[in-house]
C-alpha positions in Angstrom: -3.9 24.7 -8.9 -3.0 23.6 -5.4 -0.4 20.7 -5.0 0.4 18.7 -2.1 4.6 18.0 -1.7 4.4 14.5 -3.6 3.3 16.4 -6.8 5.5 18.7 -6.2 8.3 16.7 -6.3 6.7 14.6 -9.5 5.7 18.0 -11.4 9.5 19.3 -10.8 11.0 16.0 -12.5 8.6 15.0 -14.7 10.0 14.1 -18.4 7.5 11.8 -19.8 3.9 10.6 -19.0 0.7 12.6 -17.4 0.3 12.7 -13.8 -2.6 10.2 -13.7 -2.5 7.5 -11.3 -1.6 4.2 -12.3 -0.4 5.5 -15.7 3.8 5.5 -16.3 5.7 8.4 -16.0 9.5 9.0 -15.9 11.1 11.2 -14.1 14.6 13.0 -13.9 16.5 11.2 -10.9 18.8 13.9 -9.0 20.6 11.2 -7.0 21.4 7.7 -6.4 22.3 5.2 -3.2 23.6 2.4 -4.1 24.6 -0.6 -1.0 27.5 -3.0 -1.6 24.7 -6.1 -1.6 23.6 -4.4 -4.8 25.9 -2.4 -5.8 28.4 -4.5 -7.3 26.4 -5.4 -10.1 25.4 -1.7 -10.6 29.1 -1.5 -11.4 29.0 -4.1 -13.6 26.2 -2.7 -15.3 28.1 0.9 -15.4 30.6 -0.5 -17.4 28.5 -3.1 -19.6 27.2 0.5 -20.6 30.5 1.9 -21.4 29.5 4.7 -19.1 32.2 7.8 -18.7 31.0 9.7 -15.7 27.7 9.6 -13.4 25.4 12.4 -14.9 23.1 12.9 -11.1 24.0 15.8 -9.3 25.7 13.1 -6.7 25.5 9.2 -6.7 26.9 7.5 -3.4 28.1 4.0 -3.2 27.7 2.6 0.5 29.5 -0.5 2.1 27.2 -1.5 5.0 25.7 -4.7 4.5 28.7 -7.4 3.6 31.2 -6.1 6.5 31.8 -9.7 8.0 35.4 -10.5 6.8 35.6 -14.2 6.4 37.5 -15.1 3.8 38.4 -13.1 0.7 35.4 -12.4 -1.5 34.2 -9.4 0.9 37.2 -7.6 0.9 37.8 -7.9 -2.9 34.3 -7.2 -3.8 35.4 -3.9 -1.5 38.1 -3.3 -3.7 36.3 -3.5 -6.9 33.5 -1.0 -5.6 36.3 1.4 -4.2 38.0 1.5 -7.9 34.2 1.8 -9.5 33.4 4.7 -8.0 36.5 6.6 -8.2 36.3 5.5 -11.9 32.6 6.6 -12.5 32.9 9.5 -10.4 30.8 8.2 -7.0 30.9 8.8 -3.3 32.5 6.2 -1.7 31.3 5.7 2.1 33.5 3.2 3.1 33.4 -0.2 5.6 32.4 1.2 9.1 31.1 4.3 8.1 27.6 3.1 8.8 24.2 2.4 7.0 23.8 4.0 3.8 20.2 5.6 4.7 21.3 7.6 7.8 24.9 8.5 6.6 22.5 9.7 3.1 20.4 11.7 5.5 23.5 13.4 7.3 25.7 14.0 4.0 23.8 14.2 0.9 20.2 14.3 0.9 18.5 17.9 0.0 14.7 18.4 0.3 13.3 19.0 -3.4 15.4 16.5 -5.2 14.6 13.1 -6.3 16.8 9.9 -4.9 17.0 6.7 -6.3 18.2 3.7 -4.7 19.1 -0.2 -5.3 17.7 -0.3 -1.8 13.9 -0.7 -1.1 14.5 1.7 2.6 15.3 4.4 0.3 12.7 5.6 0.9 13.7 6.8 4.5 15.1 10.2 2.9 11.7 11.1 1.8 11.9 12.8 5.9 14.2 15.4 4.2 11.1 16.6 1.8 12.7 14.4 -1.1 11.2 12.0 -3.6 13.1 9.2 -2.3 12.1 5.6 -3.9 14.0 2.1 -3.9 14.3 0.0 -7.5 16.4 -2.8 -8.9 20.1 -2.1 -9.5 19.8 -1.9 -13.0 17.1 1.1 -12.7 19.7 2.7 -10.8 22.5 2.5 -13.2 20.1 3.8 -16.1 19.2 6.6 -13.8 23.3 7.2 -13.0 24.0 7.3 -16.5 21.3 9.7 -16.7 18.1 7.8 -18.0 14.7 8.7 -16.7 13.1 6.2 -13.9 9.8 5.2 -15.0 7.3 4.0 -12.1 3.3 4.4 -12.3 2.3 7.4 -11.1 1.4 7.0 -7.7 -1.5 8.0 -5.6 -1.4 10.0 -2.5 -2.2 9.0 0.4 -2.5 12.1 2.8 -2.3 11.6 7.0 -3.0 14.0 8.7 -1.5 13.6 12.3 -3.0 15.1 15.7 -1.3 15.0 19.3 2.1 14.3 20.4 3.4 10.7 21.4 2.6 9.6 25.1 5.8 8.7 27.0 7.1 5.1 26.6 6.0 5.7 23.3 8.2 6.1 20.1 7.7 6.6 15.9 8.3 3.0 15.5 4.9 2.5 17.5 3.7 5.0 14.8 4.4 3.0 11.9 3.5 -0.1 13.5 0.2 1.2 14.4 -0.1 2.1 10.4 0.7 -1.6 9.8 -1.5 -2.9 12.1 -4.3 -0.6 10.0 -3.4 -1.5 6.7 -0.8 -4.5 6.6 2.0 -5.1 4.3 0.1 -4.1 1.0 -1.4 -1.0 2.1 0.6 1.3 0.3 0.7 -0.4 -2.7 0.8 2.1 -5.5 1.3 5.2 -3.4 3.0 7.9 -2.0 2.0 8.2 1.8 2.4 12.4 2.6 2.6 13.4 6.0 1.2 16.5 7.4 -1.2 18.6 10.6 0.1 20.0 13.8 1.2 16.2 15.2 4.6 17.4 12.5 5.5 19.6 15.4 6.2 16.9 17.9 8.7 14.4 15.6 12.2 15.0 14.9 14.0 14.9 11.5 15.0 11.4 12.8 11.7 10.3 13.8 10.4 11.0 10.2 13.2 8.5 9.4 12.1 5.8 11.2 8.3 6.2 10.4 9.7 7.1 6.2 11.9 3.6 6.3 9.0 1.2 7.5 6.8 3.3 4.2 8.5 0.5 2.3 6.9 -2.2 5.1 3.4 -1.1 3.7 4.5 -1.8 0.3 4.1 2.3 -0.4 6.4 3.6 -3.3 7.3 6.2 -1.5 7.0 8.2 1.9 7.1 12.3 2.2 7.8 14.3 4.7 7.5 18.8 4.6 10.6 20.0 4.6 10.4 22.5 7.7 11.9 24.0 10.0 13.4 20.9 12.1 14.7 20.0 8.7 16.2 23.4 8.9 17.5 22.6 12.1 19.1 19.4 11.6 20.8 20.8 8.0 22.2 23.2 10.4 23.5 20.5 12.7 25.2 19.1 10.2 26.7 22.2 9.2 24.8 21.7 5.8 22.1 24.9 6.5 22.8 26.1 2.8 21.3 22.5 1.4 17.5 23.7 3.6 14.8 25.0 0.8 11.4 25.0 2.3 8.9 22.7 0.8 5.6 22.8 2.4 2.0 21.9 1.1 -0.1 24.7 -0.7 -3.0 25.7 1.8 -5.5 24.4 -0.4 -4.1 20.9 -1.1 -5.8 17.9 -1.7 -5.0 14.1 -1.8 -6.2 10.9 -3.6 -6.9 8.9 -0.5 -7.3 11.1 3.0 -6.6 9.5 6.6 -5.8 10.9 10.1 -3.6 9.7 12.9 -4.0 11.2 16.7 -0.3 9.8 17.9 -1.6 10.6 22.1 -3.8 7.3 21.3 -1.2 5.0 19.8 0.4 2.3 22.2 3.4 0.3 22.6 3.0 -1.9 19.8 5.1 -5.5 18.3 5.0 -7.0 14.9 4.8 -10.8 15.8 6.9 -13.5 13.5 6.8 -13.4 11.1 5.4 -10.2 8.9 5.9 -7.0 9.9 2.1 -6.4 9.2 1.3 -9.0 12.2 1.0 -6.1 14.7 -0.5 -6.7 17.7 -0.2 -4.3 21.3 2.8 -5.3 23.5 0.2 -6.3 25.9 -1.1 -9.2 23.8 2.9 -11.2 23.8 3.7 -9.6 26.9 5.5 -12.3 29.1 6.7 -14.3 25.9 10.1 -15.4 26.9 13.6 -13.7 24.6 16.8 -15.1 24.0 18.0 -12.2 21.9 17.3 -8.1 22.5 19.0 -6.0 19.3 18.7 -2.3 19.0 19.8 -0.5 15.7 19.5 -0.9 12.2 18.0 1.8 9.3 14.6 1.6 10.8 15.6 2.7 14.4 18.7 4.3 13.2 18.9 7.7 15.1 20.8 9.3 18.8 18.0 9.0 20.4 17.1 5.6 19.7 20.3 4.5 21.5 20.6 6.9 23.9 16.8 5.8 25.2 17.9 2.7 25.5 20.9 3.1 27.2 19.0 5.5 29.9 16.4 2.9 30.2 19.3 -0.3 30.7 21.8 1.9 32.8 23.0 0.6 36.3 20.9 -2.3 35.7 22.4 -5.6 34.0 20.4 -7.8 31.3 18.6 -11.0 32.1 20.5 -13.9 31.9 20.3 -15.9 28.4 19.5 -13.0 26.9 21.9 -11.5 24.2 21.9 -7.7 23.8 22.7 -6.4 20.4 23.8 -3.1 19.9 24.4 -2.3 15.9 25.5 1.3 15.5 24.3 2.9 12.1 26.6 5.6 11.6 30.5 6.0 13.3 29.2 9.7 13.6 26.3 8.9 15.5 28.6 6.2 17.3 31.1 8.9 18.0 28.3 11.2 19.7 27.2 8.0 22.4 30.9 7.5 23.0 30.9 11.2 24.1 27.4 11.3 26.0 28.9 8.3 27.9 25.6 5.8 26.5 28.3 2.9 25.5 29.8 2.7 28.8 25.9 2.4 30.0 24.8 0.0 27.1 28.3 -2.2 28.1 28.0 -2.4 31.6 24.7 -3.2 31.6 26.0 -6.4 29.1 25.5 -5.1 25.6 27.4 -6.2 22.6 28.7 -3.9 20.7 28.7 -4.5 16.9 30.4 -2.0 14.3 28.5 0.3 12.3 26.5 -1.5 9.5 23.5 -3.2 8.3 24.7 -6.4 10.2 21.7 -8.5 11.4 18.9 -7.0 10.4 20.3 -8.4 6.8 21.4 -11.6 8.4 25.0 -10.6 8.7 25.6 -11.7 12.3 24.1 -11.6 15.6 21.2 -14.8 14.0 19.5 -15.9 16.8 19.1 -19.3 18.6 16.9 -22.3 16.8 13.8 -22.3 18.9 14.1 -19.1 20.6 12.3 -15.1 20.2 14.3 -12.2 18.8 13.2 -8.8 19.7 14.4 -6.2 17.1 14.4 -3.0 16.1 14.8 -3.9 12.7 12.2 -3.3 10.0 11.6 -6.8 8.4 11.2 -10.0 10.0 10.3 -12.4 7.1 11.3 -15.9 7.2 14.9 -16.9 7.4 15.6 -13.0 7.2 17.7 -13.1 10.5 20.4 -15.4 9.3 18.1 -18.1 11.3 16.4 -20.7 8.6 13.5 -21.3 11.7 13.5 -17.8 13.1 11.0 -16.1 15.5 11.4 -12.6 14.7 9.3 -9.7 16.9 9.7 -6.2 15.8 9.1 -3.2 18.4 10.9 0.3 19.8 13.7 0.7 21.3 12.3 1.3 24.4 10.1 -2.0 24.3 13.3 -3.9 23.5 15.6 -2.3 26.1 12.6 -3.0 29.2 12.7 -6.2 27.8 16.4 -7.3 27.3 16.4 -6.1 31.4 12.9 -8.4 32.2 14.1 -11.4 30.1 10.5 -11.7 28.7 8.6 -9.1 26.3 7.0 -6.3 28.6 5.2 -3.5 28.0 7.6 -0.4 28.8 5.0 1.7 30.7 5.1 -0.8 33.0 8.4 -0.5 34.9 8.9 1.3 37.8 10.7 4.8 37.5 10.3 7.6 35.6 10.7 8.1 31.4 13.8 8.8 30.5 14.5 12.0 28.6 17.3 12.5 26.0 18.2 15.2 24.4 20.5 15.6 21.3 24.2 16.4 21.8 24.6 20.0 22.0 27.4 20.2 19.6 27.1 16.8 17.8 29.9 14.9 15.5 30.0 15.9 12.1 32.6 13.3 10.3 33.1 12.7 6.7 36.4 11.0 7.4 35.6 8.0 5.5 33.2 9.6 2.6 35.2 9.8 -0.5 34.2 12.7 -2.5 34.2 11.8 -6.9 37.3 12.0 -8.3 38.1 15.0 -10.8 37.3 13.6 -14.2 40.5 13.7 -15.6 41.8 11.4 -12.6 39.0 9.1 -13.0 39.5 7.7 -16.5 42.9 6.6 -15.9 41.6 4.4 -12.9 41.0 0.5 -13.9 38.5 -1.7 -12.4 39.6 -3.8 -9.7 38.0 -7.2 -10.2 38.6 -10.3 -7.6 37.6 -13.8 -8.5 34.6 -13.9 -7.1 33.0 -11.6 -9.9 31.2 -13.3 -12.6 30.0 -11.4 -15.9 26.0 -11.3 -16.4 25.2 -14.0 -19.1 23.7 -13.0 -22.3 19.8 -13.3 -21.8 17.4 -14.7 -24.6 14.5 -12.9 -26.2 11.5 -13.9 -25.6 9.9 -17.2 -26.7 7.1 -17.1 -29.1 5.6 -20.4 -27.9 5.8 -21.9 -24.8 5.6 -25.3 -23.1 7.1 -24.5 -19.7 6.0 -26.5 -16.1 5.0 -25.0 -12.9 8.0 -25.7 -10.8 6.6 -24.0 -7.8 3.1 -22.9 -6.5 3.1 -20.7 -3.3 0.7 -18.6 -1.2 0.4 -15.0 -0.6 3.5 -12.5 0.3 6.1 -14.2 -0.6 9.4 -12.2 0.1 12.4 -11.4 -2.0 14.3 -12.9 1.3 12.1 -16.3 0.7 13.5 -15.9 -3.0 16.8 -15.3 -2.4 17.8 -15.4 1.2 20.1 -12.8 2.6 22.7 -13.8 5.1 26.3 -14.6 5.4 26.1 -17.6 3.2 24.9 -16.0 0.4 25.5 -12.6 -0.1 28.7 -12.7 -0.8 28.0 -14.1 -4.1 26.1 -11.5 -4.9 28.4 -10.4 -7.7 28.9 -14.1 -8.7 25.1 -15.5 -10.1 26.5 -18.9 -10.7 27.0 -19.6 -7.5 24.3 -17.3 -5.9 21.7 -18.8 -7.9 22.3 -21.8 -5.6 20.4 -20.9 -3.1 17.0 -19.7 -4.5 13.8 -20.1 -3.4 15.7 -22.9 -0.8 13.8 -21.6 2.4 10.4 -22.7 0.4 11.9 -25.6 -1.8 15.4 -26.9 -1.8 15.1 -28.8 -4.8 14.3 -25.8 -6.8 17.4 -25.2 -7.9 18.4 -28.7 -9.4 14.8 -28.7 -11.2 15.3 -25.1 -12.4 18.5 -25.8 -14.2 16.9 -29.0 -15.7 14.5 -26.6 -17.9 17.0 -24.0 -19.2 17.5 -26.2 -22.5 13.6 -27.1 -22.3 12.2 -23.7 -22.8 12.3 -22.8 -19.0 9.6 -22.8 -16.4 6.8 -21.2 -14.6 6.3 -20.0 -10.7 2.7 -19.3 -9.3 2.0 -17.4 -6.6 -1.0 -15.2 -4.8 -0.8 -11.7 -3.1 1.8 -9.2 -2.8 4.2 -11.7 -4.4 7.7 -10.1 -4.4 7.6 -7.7 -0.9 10.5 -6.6 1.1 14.4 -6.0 -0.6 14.9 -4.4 -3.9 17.6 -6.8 -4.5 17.8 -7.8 -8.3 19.5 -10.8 -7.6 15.7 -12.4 -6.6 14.8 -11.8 -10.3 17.9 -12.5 -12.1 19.0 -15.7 -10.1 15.3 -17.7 -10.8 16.0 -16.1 -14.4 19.0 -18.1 -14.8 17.8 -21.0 -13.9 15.4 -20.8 -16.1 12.1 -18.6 -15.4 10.4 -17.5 -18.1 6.8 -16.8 -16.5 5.4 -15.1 -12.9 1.8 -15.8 -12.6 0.2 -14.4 -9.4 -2.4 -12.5 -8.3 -0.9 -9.7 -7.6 3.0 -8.1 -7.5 5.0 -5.9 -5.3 6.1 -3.0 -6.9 10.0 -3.4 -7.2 9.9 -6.8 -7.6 7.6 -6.4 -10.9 10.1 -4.4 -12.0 12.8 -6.2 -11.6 11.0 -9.3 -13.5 10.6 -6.9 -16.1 14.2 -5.8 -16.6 15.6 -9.1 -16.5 12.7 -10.7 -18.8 10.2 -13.0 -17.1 6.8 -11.9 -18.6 4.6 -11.0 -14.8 1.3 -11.7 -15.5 -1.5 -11.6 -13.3 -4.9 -13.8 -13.0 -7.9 -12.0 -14.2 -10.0 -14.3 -12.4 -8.3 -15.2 -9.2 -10.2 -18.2 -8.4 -8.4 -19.8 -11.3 -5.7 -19.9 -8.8 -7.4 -22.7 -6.9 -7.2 -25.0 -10.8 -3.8 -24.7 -10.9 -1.0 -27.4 -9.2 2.9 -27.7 -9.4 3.7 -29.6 -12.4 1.0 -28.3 -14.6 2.2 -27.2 -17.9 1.4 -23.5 -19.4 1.2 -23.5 -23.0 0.7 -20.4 -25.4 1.6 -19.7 -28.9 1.8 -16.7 -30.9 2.9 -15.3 -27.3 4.6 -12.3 -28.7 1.9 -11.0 -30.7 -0.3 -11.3 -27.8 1.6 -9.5 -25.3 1.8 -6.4 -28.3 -1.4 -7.1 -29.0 -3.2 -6.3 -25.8 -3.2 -6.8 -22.1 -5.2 -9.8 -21.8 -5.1 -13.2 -23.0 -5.1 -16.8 -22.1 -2.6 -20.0 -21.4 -4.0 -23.2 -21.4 -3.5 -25.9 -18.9 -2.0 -29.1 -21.0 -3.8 -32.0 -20.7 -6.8 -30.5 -18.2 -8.9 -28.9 -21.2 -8.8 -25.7 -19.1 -7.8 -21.8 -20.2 -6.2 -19.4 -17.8 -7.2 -15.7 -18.3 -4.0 -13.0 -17.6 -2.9 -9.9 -17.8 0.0 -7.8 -18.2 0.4 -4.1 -16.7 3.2 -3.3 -19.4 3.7 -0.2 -20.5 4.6 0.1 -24.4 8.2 0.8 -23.4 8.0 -2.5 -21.5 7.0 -4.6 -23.7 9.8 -3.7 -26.1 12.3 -4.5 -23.2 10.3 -7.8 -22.7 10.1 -9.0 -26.0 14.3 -8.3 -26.3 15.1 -10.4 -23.2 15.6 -7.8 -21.1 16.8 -4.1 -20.7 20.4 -5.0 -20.9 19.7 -6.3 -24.6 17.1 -3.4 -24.8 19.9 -0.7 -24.1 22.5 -2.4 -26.4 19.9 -2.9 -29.0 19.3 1.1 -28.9 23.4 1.7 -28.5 22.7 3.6 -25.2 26.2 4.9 -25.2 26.0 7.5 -21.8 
């Protein structure tokens, strides 16, 4: 039979299930990426599981996203990650090494091996031929202490791409032209594949760019062949023994089949404020810009800033306009130093930032109240930027530089001059200066875990209630984000080892009283949210099911979920159920109560059922997409009491 990479990859690692779409499967993860926004309760979980030593081939804690240093709970949360992974026998990439996807991609990845991350860009390393997908943190500690991950198996989605990109014209456009297509839910329960002569023409670092916005799409995952330019850049890295080719059979096939000629796409700009509002450059063009940033895991690559300092060099930006420049590795960095692109980017009036996540996480560089950010980022939901009221445009570097020198959103093709070419450094930087490799077992369980004060054990969570009164606290629309959940930022995430305090802030960008009105039902049987499409997209962070779990959520009703945020509802217990009949969306209204008895026995008994609406005479018909294994966690509480209820001793 002929297989196309994606099953593959599955057929390789597959320990339970049947590769039928939409059916669960579990899979044998060969890696892990964990970021320090996420990672500290991975830790936390490690140890909750008395775990001895990681059982992946390699698992690689990265410090990129909480670099600001403004008081102490940063640094010590640093600490207590640094003794974790020397303890548990991790990588450690340390502050200023740079963004855990493209440092992954330079150090670690290996096409033919599975990577799972408490990061929903993950899925970038699927340009190295891997199976690279992004799930909550505790998902991630199960698969370090060598559990399978379970996910549905996914369909693939097979593009075949013609022609070669026109000049002014960049994989960002790429994606954003597949966004424009199919929006923000248009990989929803898939695995987009990649192949056709238009391969030729992108670089491993283009794949990254076009494999890291996958998760944009809502796709579970994105692959890439691994090739000869993934030859290459193994060799570049001095990592040529890591290349296996993994190509397509000749005869392959795919669930869902679409085709991509890149000479047609065009400069293209997600407007504020969903990266699925894509329009052509052409359309904003001439829409003032207080803020121009270039960098980030989406744009992440040499060329990406070498393009832009070409296009900015003996020039100088227009005034007002702030020019970000967010390095995303200190070996990349190294190789601009050398090429002589800083001193361009500088004198033309750039700000340098160090290597990290920084704003596109809302860690610095927030714009102005009132004012456009153009970005090179790969989210721009609300309040993402650090700004509560942002205006957020994503685009290419090359539509961001033309436009941090114009003042005003312009179309690149439409400056005078000639394209700049760039070309890779011929001997470029190879640095694993500050990568700690795992300590030798016998040195790692002498080491104790450091713990500062701002970490807070996970409180014990209750099963699940057999009958339920419980409110509506909040009704809201279609794609709502794990940002409008939890907000990233500064001000938040450095709680994100602390729930107490962290739960403070969610769902504040839609509601501010949430949180006082949550914590009033945790001794009344907790509460209900209700929302409509793609509720959950964007960050894998845990912390947006756990905090509303704290204060109380026992039930997600919507009519429809993003994958990683289902599962994280799952893991942490709030039953995610779903409206058979959408239009009973439209009967529903905050402060309704939900009612259901005998709610154990129905979830058991089968997927469907009903709630009633107190008071209003009216039933509600759900559904659950639980898988047997599911249920058992949901009916515990969670899969923390689930794993201590088996005595998962790793």
């Amino acid at each position: 039979m002929s297989l196309n990479i994606t099953q593959k990859l599955i057929k390789d690692h597959l320990v339970s299930g049947e590769m039928k779409p939409g059916t669960e499967i579990g899979l044998k993860i060969d890696q892990t990426l964990t970021q320090d926004a996420t990672g500290t309760l991975v830790m936390l979980e490690l140890e909750a599981m008395e775990l001895d030593q990681a059982k992946t081939e390699a698992s690689a804690q990265y410090v990129d996203h909480n670099l600001i240093q403004v008081d102490n709970k940063n640094p010590d949360d640093h600490l207590f990650l640094h003794s974790a992974t020397r303890r548990f026998g991790l990588y450690h990439s340390r502050p200023g090494n740079g963004v855990s996807h493209p440092v992954h991609m330079q150090r670690l990845a290996k096409p033919g091996k599975t990577l799972l991350g408490s990061d929903s860009h993950t899925c970038a390393n699927g340009c190295m031929g891997m199976l690279a997908m992004g799930a909550g943190g505790i998902d991630v500690a199960l698969a370090i202490a060598g559990e399978p991950f379970y996910v549905k198996m996914p369909e693939v989605w097979g593009i075949k791409l013609t022609g070669e990109l026109p000049d002014w014209v960049s994989a960002k456009d790429m994606i954003l032209e597949l966004l424009r297509r199919h929006d923000v839910k248009g990989g929803v329960g898939r695995v987009i594949e990649y192949y056709g002569p238009g391969l030729k023409h992108l670089s491993a670092m283009d794949r990254h760019v076009i494999a890291n916005m996958g998760a944009e799409l809502g796709a579970t995952g994105t692959v890439f062949p691994s090739d000869k330019e993934i030859k290459r850049y193994l060799k570049e890295q001095d990592r040529e023994d890591d290349w296996i080719e993994l190509l397509a059979d000749k005869n392959a096939t795919y669930d869902i089949n679409d085709e991509l000629n890149l000479a047609e796409i065009e400069p293209l700009i997600a407007k504020p404020s969903s990266p699925g509002n894509v329009v052509p450059v052409t359309e904003v063009a001439g829409t003032p810009i207080y803020q121009s940033y270039i960098g980030s895991s989406a744009n992440p690559g040499f060329r990406d800033f070498a393009i832009a300092a070409e296009i900015v060099k003996d020039s100088h930006v227009a005034d007002g306009v702030s020019f970000d420049i967010n390095p995303t590795s200190k070996q990349m960095l190294t190789d601009l130093v050398m090429e002589s692109h800083v001193a361009s980017l500088l004198q033309a009036g750039g700000r340098l930032h160090q290597a990290g996540c920084n704003g596109c996480i809302g860690m610095g560089q927030a714009p102005a109240s009132g004012r456009n950010s153009l970005r090179t980022t790969p989210r721009n939901f609300p309040g993402r930027s650090g700004t509560k009221e942002d205006s957020v445009y994503l685009c290419s570097p090359e539509t961001a530089a033309v436009s941090a020198l114009t003042g005003v959103i312009t179309d690149p093709r439409t400056v005078d001059g000639n394209f700049p070419k760039v070309k890779d450094p011929k001997n470029p930087t190879v640095d694993v200066n500050l990568l700690d490799k795992p300590l030798p077992y016998e040195e790692a369980k002498k080491v104790q875990l450091h713990k500062g004060p701002n970490i807070a054990s996970i409180p014990k969570m209750d099963e699940m209630s057999d009958q339920i009164e419980i409110p509506i606290l909040l009704k809201m629309g279609d794609n709502i984000s794990t940002d409008e959940i939890l907000a990233g930022g500064a001000r938040v995430l450095p709680f994100r080892s602390n729930l107490p305090e962290i739960s403070k802030f969610t769902f504040e960008i839609i509601d501010e009283t949430y949180y006082k009105r949550g914590k009033e039902t945790v001794e009344k049987g907790g509460h209900a949210v209700v929302g409509g499409f793609n509720y959950g997209q964007g960050s894998s962070r845990e912390h947006a099911a756990l905090a509303p779990r704290y204060l109380g959520l026992r039930v997600a009703l919507v009519k429809d979920f993003a994958r990683i945020h289902w599962q994280n509802l799952v893991n942490f217990g709030v039953l995610p159920l779903t409206f058979v009949n959408e239009e009973d969306y439209d009967l529903l209204e905050q402060g309704d109560i939900l009612e259901a008895s005998g709610l154990r026995s129905k979830v058991v008994a089968g997927n469907e059922f009903t709630l009633s609406v107190k008071g209003k005479n009216q039933l509600i018909k759900v559904r659950h997409a639980l898988s047997e294994r599911q249920i058992e966690i949901m009916l515990k509480g969670g899969i923390i009491n689930w794993v201590k209820d088996r005595k998962v001793k790793p």
